[in-house]
C-alpha positions in Angstrom: 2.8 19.4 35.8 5.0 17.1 37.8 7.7 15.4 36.4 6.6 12.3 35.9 4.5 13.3 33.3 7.2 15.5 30.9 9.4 12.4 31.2 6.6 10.6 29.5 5.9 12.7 27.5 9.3 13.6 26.1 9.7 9.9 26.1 6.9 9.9 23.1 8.2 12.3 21.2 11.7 10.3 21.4 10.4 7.3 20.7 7.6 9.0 17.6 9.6 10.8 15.6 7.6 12.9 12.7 10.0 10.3 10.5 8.6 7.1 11.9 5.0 8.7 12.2 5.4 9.2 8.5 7.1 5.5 7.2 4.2 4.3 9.5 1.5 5.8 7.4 3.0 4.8 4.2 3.2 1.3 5.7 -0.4 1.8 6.2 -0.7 2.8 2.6 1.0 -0.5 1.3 -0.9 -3.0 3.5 -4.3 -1.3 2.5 -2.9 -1.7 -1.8 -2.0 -5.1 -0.7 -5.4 -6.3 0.6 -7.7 -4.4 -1.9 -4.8 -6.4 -4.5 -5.8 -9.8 -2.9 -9.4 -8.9 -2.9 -9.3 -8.2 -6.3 -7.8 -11.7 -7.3 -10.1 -13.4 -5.1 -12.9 -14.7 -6.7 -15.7 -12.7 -5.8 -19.2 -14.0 -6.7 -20.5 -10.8 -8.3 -20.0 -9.9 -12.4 -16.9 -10.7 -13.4 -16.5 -6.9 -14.3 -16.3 -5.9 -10.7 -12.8 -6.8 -10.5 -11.3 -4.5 -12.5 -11.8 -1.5 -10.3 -10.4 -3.3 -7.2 -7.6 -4.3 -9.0 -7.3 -0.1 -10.7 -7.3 1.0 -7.0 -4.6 -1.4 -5.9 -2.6 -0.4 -8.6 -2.8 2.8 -7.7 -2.6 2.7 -4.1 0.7 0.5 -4.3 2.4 3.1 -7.3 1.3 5.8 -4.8 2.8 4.1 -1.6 6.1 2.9 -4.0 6.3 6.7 -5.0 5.9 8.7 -1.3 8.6 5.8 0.7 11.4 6.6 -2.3 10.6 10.1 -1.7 10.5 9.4 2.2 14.2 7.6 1.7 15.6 10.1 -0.7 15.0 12.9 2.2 15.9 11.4 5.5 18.9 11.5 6.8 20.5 9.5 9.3 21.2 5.2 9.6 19.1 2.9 11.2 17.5 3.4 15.0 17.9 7.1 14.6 14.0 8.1 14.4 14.4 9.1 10.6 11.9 6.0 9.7 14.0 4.4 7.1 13.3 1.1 7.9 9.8 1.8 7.9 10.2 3.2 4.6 11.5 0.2 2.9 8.9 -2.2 4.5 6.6 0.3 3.0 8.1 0.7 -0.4 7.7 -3.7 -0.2 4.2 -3.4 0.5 3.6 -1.4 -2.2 5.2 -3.2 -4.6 3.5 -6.3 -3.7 0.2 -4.3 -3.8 0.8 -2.9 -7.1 2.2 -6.2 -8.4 -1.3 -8.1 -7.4 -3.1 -5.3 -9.0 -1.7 -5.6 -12.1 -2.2 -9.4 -11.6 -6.0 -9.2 -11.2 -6.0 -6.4 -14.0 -4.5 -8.4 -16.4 -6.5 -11.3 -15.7 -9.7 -9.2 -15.5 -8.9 -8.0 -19.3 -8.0 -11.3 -20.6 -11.5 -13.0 -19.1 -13.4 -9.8 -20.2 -11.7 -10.4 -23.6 -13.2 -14.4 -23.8 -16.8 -13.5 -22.8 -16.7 -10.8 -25.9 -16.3 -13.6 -27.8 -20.1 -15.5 -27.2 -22.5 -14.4 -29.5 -26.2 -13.9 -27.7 -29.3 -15.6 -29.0 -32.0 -13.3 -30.2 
């Protein structure tokens, strides 16, 4: 190995700390609960019933994402630009609000126009 090549590569491990690896994936987690979220509110041009699920597994998804960056902030130590991935964290802990905010949108709205089609009576 010459040197060049442990300078770059203690250069990655400077610069990807398991911290930041970490708030990256659970800002991973909140921008996939954020687009199933807007997928679910979307009108799609299946049964109406095919919401719901989307909008369960954005719920979900965001809680789960809210849940692991407050855990993630609650055990890292250190300020801003140190590698502990706070920042990260938060953007996460946003996304995943938002996520689970837009599920609960579309699940809400998926019960309430579930509960007006119960309503129509079919013809025998």
């Amino acid at each position: 190995m010459n040197i060049q090549s442990l300078l770059q590569a203690s250069l990655f491990v400077q610069v990807f700390t398991i911290w930041r690896l970490a708030s990256i994936i659970l800002g991973m987690v909140g921008f996939i609960s954020l687009v199933i979220g807007r997928q679910a509110l979307a009108r799609s041009t299946g049964p109406i019933g095919s919401r719901r699920p989307k909008a369960m597994a954005a719920l979900l998804v965001g809680l789960t994402g809210v849940a692991l960056s407050v855990l993630h902030l609650a055990l890292s130590t250190g300020g801003f630009g140190t590698g502990s991935g706070k920042l990260g964290a938060i953007v996460a802990l946003v996304l995943g609000l938002a996520g689970a905010v837009l599920g609960m949108i579309a699940l809400v709205r998926s019960r309430r126009i579930a509960g007006n089609n119960s309503d129509i009576i079919p013809l025998k």
